[in-house]
C-alpha positions in Angstrom: 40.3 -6.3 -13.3 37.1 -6.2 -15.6 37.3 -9.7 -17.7 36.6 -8.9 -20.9 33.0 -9.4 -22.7 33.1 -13.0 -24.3 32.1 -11.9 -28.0 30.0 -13.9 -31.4 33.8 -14.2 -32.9 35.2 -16.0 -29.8 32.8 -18.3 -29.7 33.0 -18.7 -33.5 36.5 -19.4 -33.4 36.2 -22.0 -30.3 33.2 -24.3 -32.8 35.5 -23.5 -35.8 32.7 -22.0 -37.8 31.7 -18.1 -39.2 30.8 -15.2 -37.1 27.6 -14.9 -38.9 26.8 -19.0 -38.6 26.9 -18.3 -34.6 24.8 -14.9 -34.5 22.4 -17.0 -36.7 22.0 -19.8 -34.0 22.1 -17.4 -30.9 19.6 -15.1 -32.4 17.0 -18.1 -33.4 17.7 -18.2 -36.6 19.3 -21.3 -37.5 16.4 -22.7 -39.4 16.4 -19.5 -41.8 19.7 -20.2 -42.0 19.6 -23.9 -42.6 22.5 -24.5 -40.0 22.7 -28.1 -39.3 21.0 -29.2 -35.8 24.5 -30.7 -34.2 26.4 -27.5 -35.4 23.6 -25.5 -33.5 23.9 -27.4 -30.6 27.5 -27.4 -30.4 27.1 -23.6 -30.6 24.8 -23.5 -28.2 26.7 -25.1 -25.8 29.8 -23.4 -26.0 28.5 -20.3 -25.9 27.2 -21.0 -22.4 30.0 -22.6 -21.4 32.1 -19.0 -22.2 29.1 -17.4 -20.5 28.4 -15.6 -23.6 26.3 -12.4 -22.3 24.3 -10.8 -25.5 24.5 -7.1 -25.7 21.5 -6.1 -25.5 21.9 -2.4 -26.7 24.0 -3.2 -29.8 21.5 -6.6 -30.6 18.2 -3.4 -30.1 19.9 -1.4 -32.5 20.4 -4.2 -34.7 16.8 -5.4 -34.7 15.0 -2.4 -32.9 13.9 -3.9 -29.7 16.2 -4.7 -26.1 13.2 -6.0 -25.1 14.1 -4.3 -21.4 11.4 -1.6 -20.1 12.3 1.5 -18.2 10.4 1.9 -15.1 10.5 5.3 -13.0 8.2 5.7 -9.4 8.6 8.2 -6.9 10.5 6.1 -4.2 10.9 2.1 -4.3 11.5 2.0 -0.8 7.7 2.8 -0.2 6.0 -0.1 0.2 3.1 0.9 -2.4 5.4 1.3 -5.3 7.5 -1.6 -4.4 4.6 -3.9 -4.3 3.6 -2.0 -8.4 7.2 -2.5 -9.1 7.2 -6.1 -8.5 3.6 -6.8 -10.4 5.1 -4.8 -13.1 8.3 -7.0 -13.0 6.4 -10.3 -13.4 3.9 -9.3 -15.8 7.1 -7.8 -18.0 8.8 -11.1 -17.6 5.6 -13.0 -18.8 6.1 -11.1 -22.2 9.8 -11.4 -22.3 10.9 -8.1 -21.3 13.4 -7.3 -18.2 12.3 -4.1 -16.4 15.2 -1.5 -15.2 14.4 0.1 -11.9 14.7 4.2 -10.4 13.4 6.1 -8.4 13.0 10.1 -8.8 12.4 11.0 -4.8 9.4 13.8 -6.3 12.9 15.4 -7.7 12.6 17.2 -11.6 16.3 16.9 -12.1 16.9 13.0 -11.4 13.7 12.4 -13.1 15.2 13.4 -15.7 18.6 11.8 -15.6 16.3 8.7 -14.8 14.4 9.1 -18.7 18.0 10.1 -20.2 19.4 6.9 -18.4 17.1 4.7 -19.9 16.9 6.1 -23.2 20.4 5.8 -23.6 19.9 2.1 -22.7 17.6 1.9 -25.5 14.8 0.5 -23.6 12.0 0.0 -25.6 9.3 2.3 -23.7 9.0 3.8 -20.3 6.4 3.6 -17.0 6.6 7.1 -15.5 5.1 7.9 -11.9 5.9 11.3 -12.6 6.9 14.6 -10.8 5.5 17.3 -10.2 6.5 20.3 -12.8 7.6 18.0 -15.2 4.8 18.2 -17.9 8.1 19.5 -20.6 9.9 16.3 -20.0 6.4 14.2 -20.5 5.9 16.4 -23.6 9.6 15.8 -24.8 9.2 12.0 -24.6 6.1 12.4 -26.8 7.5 14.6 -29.4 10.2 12.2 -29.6 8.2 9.3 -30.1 9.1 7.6 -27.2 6.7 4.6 -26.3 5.5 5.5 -22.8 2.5 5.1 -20.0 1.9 7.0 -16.8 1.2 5.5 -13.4 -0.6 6.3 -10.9 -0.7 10.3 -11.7 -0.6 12.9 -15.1 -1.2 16.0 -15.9 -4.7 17.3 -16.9 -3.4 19.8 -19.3 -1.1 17.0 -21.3 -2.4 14.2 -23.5 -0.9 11.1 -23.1 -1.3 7.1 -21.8 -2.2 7.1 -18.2 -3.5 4.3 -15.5 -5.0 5.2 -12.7 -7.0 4.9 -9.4 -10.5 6.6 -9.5 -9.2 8.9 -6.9 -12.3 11.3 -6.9 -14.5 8.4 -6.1 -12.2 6.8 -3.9 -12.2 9.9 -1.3 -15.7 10.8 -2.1 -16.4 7.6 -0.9 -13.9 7.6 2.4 -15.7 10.8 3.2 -19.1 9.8 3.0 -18.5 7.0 5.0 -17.3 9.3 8.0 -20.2 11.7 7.4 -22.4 8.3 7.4 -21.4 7.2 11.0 -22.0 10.5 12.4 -19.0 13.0 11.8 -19.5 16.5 11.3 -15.9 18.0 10.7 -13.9 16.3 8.4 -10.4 17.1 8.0 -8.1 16.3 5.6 -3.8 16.3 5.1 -2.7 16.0 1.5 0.4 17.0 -0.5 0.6 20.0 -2.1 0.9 19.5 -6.1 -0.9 20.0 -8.9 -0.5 16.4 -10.4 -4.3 15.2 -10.7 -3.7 11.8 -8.3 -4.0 14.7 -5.4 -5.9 17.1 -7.1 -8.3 14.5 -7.8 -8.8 13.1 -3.9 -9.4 16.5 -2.9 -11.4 17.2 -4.8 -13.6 14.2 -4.1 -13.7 15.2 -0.5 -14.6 18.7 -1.1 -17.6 17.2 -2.8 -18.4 14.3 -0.4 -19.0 17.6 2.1 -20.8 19.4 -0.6 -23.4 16.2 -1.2 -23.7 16.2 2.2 -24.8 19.8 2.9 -21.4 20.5 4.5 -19.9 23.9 4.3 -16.5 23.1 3.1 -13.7 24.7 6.0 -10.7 26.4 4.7 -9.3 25.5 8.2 -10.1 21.4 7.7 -7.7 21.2 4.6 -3.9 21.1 5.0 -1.6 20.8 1.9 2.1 19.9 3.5 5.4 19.9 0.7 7.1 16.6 -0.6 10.0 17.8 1.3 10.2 17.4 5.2 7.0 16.3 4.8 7.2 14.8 8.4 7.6 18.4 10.0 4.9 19.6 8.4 2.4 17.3 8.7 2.7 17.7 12.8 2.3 21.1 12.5 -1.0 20.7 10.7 -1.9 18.5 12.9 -1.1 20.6 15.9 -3.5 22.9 14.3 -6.1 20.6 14.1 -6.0 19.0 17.2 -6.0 22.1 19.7 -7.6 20.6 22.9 -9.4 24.5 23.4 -9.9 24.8 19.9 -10.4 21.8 18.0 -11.5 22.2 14.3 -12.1 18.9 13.4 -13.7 15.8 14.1 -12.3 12.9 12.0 -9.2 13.2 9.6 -8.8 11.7 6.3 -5.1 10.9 4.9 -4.4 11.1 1.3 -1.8 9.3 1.7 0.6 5.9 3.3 3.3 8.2 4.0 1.1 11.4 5.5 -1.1 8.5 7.2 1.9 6.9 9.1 3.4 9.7 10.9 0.4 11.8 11.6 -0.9 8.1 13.8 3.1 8.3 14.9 1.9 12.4 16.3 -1.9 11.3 17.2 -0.6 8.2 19.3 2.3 10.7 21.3 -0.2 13.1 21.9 -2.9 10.6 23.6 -5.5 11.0 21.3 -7.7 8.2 20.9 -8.9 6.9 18.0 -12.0 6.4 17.2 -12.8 7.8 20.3 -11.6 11.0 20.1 -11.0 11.0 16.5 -12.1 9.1 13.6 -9.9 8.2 10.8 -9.4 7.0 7.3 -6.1 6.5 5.2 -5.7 6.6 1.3 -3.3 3.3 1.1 -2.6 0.8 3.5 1.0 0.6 5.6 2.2 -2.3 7.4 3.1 -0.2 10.4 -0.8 -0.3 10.8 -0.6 -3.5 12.3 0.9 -1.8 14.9 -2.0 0.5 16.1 -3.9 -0.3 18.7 -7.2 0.4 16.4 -7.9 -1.3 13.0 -6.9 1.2 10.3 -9.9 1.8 7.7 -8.3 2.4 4.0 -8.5 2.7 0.5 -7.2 -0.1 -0.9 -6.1 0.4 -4.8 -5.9 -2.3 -7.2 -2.5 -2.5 -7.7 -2.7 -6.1 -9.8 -5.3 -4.2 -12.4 -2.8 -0.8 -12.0 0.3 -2.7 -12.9 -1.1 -5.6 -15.4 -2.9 -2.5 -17.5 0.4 -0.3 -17.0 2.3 -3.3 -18.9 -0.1 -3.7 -21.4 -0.9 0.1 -22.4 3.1 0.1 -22.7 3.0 -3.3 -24.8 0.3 -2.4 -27.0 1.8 1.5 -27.7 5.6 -0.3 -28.4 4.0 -2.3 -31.2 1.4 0.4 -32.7 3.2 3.8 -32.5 -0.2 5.0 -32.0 -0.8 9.0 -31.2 -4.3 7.9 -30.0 -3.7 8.4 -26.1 -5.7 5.7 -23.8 -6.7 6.9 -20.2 -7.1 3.3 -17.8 -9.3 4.4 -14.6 -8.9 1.7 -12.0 -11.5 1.4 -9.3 -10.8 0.6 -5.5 -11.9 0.0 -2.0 -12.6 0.2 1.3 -11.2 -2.1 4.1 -13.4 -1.0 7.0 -11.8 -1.2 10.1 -12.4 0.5 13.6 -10.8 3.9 13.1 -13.7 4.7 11.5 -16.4 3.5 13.2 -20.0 5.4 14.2 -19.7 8.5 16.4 -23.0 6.9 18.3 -21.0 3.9 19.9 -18.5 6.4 21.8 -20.6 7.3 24.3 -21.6 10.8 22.7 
């Protein structure tokens, strides 16, 4: 049985004092209110010893804030948003905000159950990693008036608060530095979406060849689905890594997830990197460690990501501004051997 919500009257009735007296002390008002300091501690200390819960939804549509933030990535369970969720958490809690948690799995329909969710919560603005076809919902939240910020990805075509990695620069960079120690074929594996986080790495490797007087390769580029990712990342790699007709040199991984099981298919089918193959992942992965060569990868500022996140959020709460900010965050690269000069293989 569900014990029943201990409520302003009970407590009132317990001091022997008005309703209103008690929601003046519990709401920090008791100096406006010129309650005397032994009633306010008395009703202070009854109230936690009924383990008085405030309703947060009634007291924000009382005085317009919950003070609780709505926070929506694509899977908590991967170990990059888990580590934004948790910066976001504790630089929330600095500010006196609580942060509600869910995850939308790349899926439209609970992304949007996720928004309607919160909203119903009356959280006081959202952080949105969001989905891919879901530019109306974005739109909808804006219309609205909804306080918001997205992480981590957007949508060229629609105006609004974003924080992000300089993903152009960041593969530009990876690729260069392959091109640099003496590979001639890179490859890349990337998700297939039009939301600018990918869009934006391949187009920075496109251009790292192009700078580099490489002719770009139809055949080096493989876009794999959200959904049974896994499957499809093998076959791509089955592709490139024909032993009669290999088409690439050196692979570069846009991201954790595609990076993980493609070294789970290189390792099973004996290749050896860097020997064989060099590579570079977008996003680091503790399974890593577990490679028998050093992993070199972009490593994204997810302190500066998640503290700006907060902040854009924070400062578009208090202002209702329409004037959109766009937070570019820069990264690097941890330089390990999977990556390392063609020239000290023997070739």
């Amino acid at each position: 049985m569900i014990k029943k919500r201990v409520s302003l009257k009970d407590i009132a009735q317990k001091v022997g004092v008005s309703t209103a007296l008690v929601s003046y002390v519990l709401n920090g008002k008791e100096k406006e209110a010129r309650v005397g300091e032994a009633a306010a501690k008395r009703i202070k200390k009854v109230a936690a010893e009924m383990n008085y819960q405030p309703n947060l939804i009634a007291r924000g549509l009382k005085f317009g804030k919950t003070h609780t933030l709505g926070l929506i990535v694509a899977d908590i369970s991967n170990p990059f948003f888990a580590m934004l969720a948790r910066i976001i958490e504790l630089e929330a809690q600095k500010r006196g905000y609580t942060v509600l948690f869910g995850s939308s799995d790349e899926q439209l329909e609970k992304s949007q159950n996720l928004i309607n969710t919160f909203l119903n919560r009356q959280v006081d603005g959202l952080i949105i990693t969001p989905v891919a076809g879901s530019q109306a919902q974005i739109e909808e939240l804006r219309n609205k008036g909804v306080p918001f910020v997205l992480m981590d990805r957007g949508f060229s075509e629609v105006e609004t608060n974003t924080v992000v990695t300089d993903n152009h620069d960041a593969m530009y960079n990876a690729v260069k530095l392959l091109i640099r120690n003496g590979y001639k074929k890179p490859g890349m594996i990337a998700y297939d979406t039009t939301l600018t986080h990918m869009t934006d790495r391949i187009a920075g490797y496109r251009d790292a060849l192009k700078d580099s007087g490489i002719k770009f390769n139809l055949k080096w580029l493989a876009k794999v689905p959200y959904g049974n990712y896994k499957d499809h990342v093998t076959a791509a790699l089955d592709r490139f890594l024909d032993a009669k007709n290999r088409g690439v040199d050196s692979l570069v991984f846009a991201t954790n997830s595609i990076s993980v099981q493609s070294l789970k298919v290189i390792h099973a089918r004996g290749i050896k990197v860097p020997q064989d193959l060099g590579v570079i992942s977008f996003d680091e992965s503790d399974v890593f460690d577990f490679f028998y060569s050093s992993i070199t990868y972009i490593k994204q500022n997810l302190q500066s990501i998640s503290e700006n996140a907060v902040q854009s959020l924070m400062q578009a709460i208090d202002s209702r501004s329409k004037k959109y900010v766009k937070i570019t965050v820069p990264s690097v690269i941890v330089k390990g051997e999977s990556s390392s000069r063609r020239a000290t293989r023997g070739e």
